[in-house]
HTML snippet that shows the backbone in 3Dmol.js (N, CA, C, O; Angstrom):
<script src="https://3Dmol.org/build/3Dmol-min.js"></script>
<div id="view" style="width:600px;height:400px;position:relative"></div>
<script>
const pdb = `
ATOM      1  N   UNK A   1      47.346  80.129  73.655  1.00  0.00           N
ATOM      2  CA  UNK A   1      48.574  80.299  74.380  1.00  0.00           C
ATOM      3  C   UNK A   1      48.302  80.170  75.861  1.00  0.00           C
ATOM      4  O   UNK A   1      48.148  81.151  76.588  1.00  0.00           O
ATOM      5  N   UNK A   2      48.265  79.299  76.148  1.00  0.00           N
ATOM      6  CA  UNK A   2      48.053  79.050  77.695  1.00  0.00           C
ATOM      7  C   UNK A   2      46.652  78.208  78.287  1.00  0.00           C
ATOM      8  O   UNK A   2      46.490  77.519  79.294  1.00  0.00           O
ATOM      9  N   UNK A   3      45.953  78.510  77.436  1.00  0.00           N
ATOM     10  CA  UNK A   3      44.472  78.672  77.262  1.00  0.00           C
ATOM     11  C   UNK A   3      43.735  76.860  77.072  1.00  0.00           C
ATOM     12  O   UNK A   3      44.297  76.103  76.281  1.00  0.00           O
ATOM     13  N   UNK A   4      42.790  76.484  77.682  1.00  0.00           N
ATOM     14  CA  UNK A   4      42.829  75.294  77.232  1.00  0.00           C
ATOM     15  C   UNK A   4      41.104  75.046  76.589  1.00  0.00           C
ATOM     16  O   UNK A   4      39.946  75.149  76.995  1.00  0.00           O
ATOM     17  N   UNK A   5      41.985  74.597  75.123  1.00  0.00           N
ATOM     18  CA  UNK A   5      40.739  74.404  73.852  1.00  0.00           C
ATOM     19  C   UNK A   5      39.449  74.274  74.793  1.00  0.00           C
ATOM     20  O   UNK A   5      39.433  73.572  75.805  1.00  0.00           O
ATOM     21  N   UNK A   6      38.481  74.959  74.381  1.00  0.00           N
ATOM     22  CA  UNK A   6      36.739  74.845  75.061  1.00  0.00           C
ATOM     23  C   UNK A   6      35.967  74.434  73.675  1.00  0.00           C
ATOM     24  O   UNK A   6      36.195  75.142  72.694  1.00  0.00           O
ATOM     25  N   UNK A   7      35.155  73.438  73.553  1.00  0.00           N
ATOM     26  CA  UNK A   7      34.361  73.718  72.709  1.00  0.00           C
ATOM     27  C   UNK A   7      33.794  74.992  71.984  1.00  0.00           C
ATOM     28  O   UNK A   7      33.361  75.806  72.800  1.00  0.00           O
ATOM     29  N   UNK A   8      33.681  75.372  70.723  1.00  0.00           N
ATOM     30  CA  UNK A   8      32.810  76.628  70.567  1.00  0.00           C
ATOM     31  C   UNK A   8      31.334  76.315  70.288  1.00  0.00           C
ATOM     32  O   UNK A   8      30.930  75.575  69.391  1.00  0.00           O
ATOM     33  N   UNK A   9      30.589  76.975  71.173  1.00  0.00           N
ATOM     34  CA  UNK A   9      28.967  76.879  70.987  1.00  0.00           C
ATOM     35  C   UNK A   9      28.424  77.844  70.572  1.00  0.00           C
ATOM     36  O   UNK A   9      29.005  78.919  70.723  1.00  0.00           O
ATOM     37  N   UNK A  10      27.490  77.820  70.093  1.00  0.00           N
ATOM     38  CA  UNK A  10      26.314  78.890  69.323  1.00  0.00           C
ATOM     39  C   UNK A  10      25.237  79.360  70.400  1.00  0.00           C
ATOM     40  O   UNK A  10      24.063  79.012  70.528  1.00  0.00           O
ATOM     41  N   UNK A  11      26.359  80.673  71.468  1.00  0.00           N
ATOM     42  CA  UNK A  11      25.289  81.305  72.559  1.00  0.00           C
ATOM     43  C   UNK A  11      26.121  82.727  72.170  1.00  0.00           C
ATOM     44  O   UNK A  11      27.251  82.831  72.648  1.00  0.00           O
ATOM     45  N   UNK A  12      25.788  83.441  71.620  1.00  0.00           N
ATOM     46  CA  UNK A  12      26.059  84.881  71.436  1.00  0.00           C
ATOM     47  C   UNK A  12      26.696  85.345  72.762  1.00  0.00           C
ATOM     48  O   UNK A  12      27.444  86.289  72.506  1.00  0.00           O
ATOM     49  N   UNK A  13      26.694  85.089  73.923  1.00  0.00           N
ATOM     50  CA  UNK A  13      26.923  85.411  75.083  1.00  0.00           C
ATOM     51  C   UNK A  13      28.470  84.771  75.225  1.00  0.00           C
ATOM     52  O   UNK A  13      29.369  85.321  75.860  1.00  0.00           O
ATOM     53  N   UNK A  14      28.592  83.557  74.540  1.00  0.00           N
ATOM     54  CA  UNK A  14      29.628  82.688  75.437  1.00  0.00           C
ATOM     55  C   UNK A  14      30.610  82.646  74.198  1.00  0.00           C
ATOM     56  O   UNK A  14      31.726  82.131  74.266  1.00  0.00           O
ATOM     57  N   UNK A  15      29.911  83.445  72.657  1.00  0.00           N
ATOM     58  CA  UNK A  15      31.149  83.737  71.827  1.00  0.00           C
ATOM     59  C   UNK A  15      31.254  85.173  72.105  1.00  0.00           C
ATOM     60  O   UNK A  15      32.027  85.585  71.240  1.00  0.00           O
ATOM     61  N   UNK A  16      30.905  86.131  72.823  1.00  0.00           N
ATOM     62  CA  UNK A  16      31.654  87.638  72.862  1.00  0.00           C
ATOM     63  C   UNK A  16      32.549  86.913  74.063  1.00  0.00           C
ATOM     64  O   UNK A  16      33.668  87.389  73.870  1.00  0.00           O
ATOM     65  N   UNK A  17      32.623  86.239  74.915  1.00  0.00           N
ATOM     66  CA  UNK A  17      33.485  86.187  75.963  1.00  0.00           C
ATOM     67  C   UNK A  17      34.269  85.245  75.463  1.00  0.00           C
ATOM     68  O   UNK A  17      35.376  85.483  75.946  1.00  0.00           O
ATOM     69  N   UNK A  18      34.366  84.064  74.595  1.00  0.00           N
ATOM     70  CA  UNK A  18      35.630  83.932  73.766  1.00  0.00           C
ATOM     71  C   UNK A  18      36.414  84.565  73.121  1.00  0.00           C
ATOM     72  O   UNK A  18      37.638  84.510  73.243  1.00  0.00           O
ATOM     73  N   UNK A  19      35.573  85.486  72.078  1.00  0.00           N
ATOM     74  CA  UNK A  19      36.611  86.678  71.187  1.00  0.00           C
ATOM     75  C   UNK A  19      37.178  87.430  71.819  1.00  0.00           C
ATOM     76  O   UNK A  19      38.160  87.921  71.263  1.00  0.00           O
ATOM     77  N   UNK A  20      36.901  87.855  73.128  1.00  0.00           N
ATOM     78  CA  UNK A  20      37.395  89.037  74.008  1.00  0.00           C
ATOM     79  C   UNK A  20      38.997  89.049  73.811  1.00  0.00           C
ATOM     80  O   UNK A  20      39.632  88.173  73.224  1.00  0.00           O
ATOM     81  N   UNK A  21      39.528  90.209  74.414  1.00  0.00           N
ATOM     82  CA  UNK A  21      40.712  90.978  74.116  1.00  0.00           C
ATOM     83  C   UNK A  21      41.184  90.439  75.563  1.00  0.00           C
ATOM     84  O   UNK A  21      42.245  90.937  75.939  1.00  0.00           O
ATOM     85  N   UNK A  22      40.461  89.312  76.628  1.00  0.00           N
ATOM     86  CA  UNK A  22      40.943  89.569  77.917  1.00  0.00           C
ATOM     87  C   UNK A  22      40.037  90.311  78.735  1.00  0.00           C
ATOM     88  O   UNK A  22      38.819  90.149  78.800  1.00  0.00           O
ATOM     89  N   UNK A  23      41.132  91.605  79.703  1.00  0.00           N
ATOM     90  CA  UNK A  23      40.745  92.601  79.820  1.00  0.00           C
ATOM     91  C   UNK A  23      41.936  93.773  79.192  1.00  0.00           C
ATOM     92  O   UNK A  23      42.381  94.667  79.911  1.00  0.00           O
ATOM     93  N   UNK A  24      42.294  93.615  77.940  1.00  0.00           N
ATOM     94  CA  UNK A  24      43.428  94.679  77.629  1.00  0.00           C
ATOM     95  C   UNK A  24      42.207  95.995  77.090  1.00  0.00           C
ATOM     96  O   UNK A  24      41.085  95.907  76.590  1.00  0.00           O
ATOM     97  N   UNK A  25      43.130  97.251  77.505  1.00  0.00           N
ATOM     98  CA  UNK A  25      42.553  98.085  77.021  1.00  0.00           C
ATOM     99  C   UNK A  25      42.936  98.695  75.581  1.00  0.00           C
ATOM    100  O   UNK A  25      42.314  99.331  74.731  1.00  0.00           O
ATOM    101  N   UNK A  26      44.379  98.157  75.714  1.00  0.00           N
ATOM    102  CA  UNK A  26      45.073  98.616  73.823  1.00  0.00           C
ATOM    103  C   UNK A  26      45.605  97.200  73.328  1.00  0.00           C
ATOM    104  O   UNK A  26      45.846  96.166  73.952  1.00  0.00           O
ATOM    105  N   UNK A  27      45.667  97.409  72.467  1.00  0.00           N
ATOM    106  CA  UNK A  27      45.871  95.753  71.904  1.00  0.00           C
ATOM    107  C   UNK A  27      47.287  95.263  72.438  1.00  0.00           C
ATOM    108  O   UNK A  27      47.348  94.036  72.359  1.00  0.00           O
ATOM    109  N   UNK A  28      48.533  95.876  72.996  1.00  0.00           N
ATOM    110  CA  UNK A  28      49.307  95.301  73.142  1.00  0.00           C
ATOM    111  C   UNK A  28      49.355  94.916  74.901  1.00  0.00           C
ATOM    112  O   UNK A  28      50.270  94.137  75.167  1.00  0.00           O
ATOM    113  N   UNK A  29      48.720  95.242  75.803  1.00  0.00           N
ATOM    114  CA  UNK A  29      48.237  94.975  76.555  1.00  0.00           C
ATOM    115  C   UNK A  29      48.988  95.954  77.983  1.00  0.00           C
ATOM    116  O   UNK A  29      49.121  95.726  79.186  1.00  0.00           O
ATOM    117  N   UNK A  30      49.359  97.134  77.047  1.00  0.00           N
ATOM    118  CA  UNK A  30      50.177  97.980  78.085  1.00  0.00           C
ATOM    119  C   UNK A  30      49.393  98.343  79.402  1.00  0.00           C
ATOM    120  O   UNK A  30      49.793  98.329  80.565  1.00  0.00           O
ATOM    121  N   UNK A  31      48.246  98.649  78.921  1.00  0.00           N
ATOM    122  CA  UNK A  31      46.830  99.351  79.761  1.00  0.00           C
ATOM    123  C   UNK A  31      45.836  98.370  79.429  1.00  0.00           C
ATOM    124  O   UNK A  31      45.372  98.024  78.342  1.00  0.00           O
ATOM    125  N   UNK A  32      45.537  97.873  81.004  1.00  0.00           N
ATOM    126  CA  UNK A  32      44.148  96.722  80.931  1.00  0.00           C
ATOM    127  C   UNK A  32      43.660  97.111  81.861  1.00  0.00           C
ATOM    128  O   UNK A  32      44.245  97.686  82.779  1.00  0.00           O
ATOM    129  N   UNK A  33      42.296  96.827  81.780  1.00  0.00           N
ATOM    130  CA  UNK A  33      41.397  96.637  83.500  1.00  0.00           C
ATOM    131  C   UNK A  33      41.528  96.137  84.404  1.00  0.00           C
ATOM    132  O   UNK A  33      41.854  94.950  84.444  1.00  0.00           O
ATOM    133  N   UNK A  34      41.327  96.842  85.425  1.00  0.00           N
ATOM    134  CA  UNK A  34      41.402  95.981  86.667  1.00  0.00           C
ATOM    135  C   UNK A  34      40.269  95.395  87.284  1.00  0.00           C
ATOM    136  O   UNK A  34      39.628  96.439  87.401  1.00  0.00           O
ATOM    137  N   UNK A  35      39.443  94.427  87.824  1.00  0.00           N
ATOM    138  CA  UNK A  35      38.800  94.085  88.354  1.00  0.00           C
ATOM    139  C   UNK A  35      37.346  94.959  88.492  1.00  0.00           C
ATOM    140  O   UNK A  35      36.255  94.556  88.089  1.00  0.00           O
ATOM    141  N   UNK A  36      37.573  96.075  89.068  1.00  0.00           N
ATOM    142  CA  UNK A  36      36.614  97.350  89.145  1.00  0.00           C
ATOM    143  C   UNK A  36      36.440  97.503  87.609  1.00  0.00           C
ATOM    144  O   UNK A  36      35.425  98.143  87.331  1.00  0.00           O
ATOM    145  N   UNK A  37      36.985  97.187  86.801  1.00  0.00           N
ATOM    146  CA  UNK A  37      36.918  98.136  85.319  1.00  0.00           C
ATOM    147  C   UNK A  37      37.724  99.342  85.399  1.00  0.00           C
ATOM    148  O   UNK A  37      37.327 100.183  84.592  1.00  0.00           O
ATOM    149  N   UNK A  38      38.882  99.780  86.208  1.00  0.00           N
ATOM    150  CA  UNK A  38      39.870 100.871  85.725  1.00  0.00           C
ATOM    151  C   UNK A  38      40.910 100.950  85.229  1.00  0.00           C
ATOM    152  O   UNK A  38      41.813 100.403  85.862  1.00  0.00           O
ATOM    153  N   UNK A  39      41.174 101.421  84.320  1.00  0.00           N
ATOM    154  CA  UNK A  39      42.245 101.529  83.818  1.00  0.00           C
ATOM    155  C   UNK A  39      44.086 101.758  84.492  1.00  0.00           C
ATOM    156  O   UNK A  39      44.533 102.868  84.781  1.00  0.00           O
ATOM    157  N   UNK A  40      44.871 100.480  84.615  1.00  0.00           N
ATOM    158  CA  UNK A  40      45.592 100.257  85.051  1.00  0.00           C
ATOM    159  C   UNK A  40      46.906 100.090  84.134  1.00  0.00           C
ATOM    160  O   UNK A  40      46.714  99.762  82.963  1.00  0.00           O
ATOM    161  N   UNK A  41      47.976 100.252  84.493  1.00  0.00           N
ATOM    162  CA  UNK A  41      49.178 100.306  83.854  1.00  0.00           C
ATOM    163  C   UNK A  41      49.531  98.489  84.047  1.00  0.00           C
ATOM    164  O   UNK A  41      49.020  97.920  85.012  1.00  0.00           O
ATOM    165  N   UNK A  42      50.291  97.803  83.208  1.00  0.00           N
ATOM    166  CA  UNK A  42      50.297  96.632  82.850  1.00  0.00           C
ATOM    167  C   UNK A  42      51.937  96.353  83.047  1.00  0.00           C
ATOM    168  O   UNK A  42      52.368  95.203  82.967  1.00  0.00           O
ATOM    169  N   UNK A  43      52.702  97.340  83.276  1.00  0.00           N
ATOM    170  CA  UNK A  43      53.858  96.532  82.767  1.00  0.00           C
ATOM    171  C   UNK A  43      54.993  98.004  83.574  1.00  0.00           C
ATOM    172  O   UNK A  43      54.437  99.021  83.988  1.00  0.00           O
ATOM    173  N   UNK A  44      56.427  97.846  83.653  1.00  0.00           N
ATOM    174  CA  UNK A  44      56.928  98.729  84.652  1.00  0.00           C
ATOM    175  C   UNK A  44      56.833  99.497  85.944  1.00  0.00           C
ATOM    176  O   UNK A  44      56.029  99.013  86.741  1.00  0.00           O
ATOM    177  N   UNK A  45      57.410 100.483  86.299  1.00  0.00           N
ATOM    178  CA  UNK A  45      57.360 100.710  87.205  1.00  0.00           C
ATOM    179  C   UNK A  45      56.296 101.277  88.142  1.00  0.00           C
ATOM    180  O   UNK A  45      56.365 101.351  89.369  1.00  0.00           O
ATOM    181  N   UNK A  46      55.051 101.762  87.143  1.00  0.00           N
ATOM    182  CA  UNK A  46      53.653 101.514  87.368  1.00  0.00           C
ATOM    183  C   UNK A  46      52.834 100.623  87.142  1.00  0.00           C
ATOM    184  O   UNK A  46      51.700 100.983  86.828  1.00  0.00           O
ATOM    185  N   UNK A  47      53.100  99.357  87.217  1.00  0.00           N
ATOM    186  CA  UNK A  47      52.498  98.557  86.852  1.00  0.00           C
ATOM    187  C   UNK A  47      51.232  97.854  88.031  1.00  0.00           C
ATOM    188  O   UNK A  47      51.511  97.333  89.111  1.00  0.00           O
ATOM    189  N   UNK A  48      50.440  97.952  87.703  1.00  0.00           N
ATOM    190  CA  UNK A  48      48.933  98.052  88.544  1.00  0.00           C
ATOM    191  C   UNK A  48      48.281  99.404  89.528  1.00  0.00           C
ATOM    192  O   UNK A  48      47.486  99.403  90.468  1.00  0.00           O
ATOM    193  N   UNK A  49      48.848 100.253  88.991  1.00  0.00           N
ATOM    194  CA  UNK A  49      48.640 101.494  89.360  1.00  0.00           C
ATOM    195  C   UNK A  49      47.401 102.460  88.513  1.00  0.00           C
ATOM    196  O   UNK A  49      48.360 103.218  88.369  1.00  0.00           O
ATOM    197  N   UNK A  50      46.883 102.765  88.211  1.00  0.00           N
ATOM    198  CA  UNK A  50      45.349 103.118  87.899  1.00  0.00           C
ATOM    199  C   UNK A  50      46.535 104.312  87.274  1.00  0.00           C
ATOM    200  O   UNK A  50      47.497 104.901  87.767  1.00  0.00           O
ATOM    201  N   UNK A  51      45.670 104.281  85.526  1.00  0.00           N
ATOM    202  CA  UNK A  51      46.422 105.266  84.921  1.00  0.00           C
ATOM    203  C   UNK A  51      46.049 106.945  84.756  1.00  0.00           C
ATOM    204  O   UNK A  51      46.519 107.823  84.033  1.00  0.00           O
ATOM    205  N   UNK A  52      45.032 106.935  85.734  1.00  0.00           N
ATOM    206  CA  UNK A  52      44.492 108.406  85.747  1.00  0.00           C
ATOM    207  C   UNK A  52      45.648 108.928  86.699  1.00  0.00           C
ATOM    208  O   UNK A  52      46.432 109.814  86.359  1.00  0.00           O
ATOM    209  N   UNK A  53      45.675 108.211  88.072  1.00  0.00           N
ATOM    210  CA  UNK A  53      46.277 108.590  88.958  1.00  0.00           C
ATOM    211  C   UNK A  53      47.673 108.876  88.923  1.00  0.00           C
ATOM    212  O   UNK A  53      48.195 109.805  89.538  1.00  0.00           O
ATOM    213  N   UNK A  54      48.407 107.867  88.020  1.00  0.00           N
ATOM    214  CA  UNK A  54      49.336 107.982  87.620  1.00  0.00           C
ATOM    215  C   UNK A  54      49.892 109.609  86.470  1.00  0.00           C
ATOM    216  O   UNK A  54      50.988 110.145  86.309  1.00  0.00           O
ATOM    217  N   UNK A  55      49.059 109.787  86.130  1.00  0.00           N
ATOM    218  CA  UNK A  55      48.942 110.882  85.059  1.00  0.00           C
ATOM    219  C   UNK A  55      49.584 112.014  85.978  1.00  0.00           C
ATOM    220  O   UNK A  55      50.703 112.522  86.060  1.00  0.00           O
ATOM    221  N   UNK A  56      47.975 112.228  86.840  1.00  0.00           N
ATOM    222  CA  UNK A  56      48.216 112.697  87.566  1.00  0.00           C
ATOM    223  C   UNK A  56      49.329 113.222  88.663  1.00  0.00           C
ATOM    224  O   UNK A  56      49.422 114.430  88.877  1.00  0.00           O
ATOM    225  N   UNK A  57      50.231 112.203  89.402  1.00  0.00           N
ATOM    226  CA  UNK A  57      51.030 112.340  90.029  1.00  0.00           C
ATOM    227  C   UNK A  57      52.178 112.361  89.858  1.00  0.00           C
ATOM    228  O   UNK A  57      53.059 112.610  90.682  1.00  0.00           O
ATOM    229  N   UNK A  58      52.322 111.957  88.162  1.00  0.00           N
ATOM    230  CA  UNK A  58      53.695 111.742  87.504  1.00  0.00           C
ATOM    231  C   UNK A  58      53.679 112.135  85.962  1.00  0.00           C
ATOM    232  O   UNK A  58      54.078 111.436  85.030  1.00  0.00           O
ATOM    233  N   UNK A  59      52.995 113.723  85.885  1.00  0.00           N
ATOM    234  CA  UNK A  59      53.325 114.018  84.675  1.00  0.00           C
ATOM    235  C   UNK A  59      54.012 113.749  83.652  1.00  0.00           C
ATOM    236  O   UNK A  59      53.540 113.525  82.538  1.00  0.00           O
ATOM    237  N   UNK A  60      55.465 113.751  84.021  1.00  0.00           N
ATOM    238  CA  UNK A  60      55.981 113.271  83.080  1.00  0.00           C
ATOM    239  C   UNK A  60      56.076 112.335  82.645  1.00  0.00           C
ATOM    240  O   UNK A  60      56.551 112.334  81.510  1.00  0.00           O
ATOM    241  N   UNK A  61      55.741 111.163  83.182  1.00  0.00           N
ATOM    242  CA  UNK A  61      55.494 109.929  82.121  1.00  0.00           C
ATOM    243  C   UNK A  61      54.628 110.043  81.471  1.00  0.00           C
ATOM    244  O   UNK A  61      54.451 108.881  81.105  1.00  0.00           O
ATOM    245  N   UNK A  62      53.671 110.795  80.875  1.00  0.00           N
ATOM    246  CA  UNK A  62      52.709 110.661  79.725  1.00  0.00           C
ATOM    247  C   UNK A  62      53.654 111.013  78.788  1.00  0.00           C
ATOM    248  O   UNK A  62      53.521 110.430  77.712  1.00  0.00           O
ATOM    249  N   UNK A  63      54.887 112.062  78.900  1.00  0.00           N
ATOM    250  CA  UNK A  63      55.709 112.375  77.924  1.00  0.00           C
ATOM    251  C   UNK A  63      56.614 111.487  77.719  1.00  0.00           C
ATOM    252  O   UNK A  63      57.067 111.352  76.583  1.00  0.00           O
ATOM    253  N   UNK A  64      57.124 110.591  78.922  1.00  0.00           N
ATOM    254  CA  UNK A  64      58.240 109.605  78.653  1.00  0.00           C
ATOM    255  C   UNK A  64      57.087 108.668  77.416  1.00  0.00           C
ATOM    256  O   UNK A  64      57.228 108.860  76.209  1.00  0.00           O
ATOM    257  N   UNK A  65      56.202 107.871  77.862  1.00  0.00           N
ATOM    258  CA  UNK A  65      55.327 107.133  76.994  1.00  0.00           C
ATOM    259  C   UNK A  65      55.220 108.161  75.927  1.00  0.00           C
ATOM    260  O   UNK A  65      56.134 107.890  75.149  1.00  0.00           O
ATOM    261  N   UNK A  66      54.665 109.060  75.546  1.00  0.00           N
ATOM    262  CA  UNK A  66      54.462 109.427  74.037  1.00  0.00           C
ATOM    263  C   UNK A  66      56.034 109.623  72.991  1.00  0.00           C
ATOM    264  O   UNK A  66      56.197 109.363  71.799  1.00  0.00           O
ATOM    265  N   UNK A  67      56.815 110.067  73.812  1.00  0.00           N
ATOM    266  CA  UNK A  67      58.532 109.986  73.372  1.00  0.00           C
ATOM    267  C   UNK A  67      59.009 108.044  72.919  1.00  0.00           C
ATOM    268  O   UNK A  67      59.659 107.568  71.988  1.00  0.00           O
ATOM    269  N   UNK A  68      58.464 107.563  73.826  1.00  0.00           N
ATOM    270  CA  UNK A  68      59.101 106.501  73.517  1.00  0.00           C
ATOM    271  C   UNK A  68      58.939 105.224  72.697  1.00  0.00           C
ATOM    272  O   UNK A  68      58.221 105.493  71.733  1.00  0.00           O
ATOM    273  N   UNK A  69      59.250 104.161  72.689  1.00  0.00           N
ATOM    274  CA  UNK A  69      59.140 103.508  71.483  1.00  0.00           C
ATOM    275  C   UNK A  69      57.798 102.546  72.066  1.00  0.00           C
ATOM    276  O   UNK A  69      57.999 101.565  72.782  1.00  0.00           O
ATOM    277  N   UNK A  70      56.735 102.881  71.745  1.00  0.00           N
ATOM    278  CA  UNK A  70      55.501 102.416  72.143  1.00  0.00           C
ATOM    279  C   UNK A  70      54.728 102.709  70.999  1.00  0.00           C
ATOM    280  O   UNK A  70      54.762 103.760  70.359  1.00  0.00           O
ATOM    281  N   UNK A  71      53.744 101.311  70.693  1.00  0.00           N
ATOM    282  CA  UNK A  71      52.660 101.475  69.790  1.00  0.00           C
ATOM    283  C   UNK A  71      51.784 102.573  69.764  1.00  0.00           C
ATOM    284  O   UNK A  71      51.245 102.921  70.815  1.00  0.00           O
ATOM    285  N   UNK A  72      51.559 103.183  68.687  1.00  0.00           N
ATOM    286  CA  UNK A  72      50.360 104.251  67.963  1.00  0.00           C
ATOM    287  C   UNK A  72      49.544 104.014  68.848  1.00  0.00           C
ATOM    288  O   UNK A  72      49.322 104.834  69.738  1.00  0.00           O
ATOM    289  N   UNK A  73      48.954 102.873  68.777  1.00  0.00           N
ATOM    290  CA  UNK A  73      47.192 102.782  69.509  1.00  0.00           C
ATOM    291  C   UNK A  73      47.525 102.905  71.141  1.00  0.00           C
ATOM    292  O   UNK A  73      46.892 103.717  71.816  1.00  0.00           O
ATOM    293  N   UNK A  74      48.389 102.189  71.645  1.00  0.00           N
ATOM    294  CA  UNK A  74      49.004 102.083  72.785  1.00  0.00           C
ATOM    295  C   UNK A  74      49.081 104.005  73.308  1.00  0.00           C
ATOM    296  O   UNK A  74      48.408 104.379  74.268  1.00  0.00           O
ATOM    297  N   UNK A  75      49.803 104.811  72.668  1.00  0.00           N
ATOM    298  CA  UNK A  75      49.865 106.036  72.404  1.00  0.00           C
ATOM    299  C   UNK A  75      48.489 107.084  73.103  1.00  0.00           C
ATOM    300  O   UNK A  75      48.323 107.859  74.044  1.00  0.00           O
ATOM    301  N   UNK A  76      47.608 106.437  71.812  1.00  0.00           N
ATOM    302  CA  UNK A  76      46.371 106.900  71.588  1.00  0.00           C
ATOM    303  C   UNK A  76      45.388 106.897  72.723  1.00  0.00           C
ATOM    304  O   UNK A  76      45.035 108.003  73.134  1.00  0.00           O
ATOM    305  N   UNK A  77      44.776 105.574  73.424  1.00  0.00           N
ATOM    306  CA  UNK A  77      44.198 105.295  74.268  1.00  0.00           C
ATOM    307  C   UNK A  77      44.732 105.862  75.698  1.00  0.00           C
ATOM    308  O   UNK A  77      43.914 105.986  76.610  1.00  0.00           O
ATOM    309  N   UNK A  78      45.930 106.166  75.876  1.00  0.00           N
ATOM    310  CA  UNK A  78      46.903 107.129  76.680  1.00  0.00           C
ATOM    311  C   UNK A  78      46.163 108.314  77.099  1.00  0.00           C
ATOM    312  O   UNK A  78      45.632 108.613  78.169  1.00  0.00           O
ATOM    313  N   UNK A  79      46.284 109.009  75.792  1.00  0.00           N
ATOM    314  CA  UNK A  79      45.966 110.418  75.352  1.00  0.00           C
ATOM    315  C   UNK A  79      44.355 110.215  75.733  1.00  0.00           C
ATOM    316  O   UNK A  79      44.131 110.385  76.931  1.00  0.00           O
ATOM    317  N   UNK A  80      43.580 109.991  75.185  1.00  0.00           N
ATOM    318  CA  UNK A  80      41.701 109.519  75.347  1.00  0.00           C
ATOM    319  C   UNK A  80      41.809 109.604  77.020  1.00  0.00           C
ATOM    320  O   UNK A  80      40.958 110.362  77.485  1.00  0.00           O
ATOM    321  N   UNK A  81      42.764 108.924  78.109  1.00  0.00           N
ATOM    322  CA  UNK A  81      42.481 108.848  79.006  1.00  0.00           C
ATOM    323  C   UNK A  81      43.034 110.077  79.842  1.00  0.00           C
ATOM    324  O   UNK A  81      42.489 110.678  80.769  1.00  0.00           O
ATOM    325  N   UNK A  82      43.766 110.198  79.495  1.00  0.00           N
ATOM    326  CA  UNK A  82      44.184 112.084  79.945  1.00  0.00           C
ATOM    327  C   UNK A  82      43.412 112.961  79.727  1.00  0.00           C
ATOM    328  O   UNK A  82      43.490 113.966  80.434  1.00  0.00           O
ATOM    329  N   UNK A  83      42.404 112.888  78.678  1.00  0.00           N
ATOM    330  CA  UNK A  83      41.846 114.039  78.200  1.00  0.00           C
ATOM    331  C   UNK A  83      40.622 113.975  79.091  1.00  0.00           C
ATOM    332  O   UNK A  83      40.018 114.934  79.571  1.00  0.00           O
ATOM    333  N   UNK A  84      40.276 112.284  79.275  1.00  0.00           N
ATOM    334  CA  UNK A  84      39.041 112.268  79.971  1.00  0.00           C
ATOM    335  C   UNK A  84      39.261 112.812  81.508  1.00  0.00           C
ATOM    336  O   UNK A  84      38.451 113.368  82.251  1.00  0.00           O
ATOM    337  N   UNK A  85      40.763 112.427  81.747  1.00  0.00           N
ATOM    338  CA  UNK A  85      40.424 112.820  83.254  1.00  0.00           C
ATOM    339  C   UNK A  85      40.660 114.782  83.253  1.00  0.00           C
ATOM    340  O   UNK A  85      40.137 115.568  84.043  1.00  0.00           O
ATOM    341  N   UNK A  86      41.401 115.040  82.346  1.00  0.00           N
ATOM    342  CA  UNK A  86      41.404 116.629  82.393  1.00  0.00           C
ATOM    343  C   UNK A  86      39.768 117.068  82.647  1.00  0.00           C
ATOM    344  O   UNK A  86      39.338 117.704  83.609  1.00  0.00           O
ATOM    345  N   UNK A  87      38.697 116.329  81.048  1.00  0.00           N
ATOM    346  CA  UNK A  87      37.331 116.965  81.601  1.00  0.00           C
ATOM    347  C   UNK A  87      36.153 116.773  82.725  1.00  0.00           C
ATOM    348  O   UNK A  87      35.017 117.189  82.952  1.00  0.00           O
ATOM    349  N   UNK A  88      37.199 115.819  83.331  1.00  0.00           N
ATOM    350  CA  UNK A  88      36.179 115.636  84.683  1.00  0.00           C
ATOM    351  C   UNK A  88      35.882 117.054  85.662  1.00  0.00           C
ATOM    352  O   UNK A  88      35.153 116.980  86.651  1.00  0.00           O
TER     353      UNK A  88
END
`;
const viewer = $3Dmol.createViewer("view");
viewer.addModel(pdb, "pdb");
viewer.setStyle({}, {cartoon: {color: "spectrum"}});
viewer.zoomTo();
viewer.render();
</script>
């Protein structure tokens, strides 16, 4: 989808970076990486906003997102990242 056909070669290196997900962090691509490797919001009114910080400063959207009509895993990886920044 967008993407333009590459040969596939037999370098273990250059098929993990074909199979890759991108940089999404849940499969639907709500939460992906940013450049640094942090976890960033993908889509609305936080969208490229680092999702710790966001947690952080806007409680209640972890509840709007878990209330709302958003994928399980999408959900999940949410939660994993809240918890991580709670045990910092």
């Amino acid at each position: 989808m967008g993407r333009i056909s590459k040969p596939i070669v037999n370098d273990m290196e250059k098929l993990s970076e074909f199979s890759s997900f991108d940089r999404n962090v849940d499969f639907m691509g709500r939460i992906v990486y940013d450049e640094n490797d942090i976890e960033i919001f993908n889509f609305g009114k936080n969208k490229g906003m680092p999702v710790e910080k966001v947690l952080k400063e806007q409680p209640g959207y972890y509840g709007w997102i878990m209330n709302g009509d958003f994928p399980l895993y999408t959900k999940k990886v949410l939660t994993a990242i809240k918890l991580r920044a709670f045990n910092k």
